[in-house]
N, C-alpha and C positions, 0 to 999 in steps of 0.2 A: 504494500500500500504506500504511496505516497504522499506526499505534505498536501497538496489539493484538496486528494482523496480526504482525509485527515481532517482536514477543516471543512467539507464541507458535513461531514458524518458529525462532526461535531455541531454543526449548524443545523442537520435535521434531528438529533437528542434533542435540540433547545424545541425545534418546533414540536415531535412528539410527545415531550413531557417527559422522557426518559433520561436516566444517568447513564443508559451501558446500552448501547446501539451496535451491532456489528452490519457490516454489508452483506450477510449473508440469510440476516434477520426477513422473515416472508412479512408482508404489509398485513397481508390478512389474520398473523398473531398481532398485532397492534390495536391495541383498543380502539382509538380516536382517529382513524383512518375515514376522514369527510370531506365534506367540500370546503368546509374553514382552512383546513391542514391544506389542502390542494391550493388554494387560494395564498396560503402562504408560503409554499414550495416555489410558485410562484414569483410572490412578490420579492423570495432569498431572490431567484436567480437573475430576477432584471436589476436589481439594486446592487446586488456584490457580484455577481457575475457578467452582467450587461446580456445577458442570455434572457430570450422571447420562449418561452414553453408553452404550450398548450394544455390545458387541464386534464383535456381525453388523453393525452400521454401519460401525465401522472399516473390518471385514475388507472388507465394498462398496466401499470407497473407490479411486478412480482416479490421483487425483490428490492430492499433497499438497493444494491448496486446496481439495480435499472434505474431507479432514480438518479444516481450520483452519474450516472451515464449519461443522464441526459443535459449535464450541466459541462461538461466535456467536449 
């Protein structure tokens, strides 16, 4: 894993509510996995990353490292 990597997993714990996140973590054991959380996946990626995502990508996502994938 990388320092990107790294920071941005740190920056989805904040949005999940969790202290221990791994990238290999399934969305669907995540409690709070809605359109709020979507929304702010979101708004991480245009703000710290200058990255446009689409919510239906999010919402696709299996694995937290499809997410972080998609900020890459």
């Amino acid at each position: 894993m990388n320092k990107i990597n790294d920071k941005i997993l740190k920056e989805l714990a904040n949005i999940f509510e969790k202290k221990n996140i791994k990238e290999i973590d399934k969305i669907s054991d995540l409690e709070h996995f809605d359109s709020l959380i979507i929304l702010q996946i979101m708004n991480l990626a245009k703000i710290r990353y200058k990255k446009e995502i689409e919510g239906r990508k999010i919402a696709n996502c299996k694995k937290i490292s499809d997410i972080i994938a998609l900020f890459i």
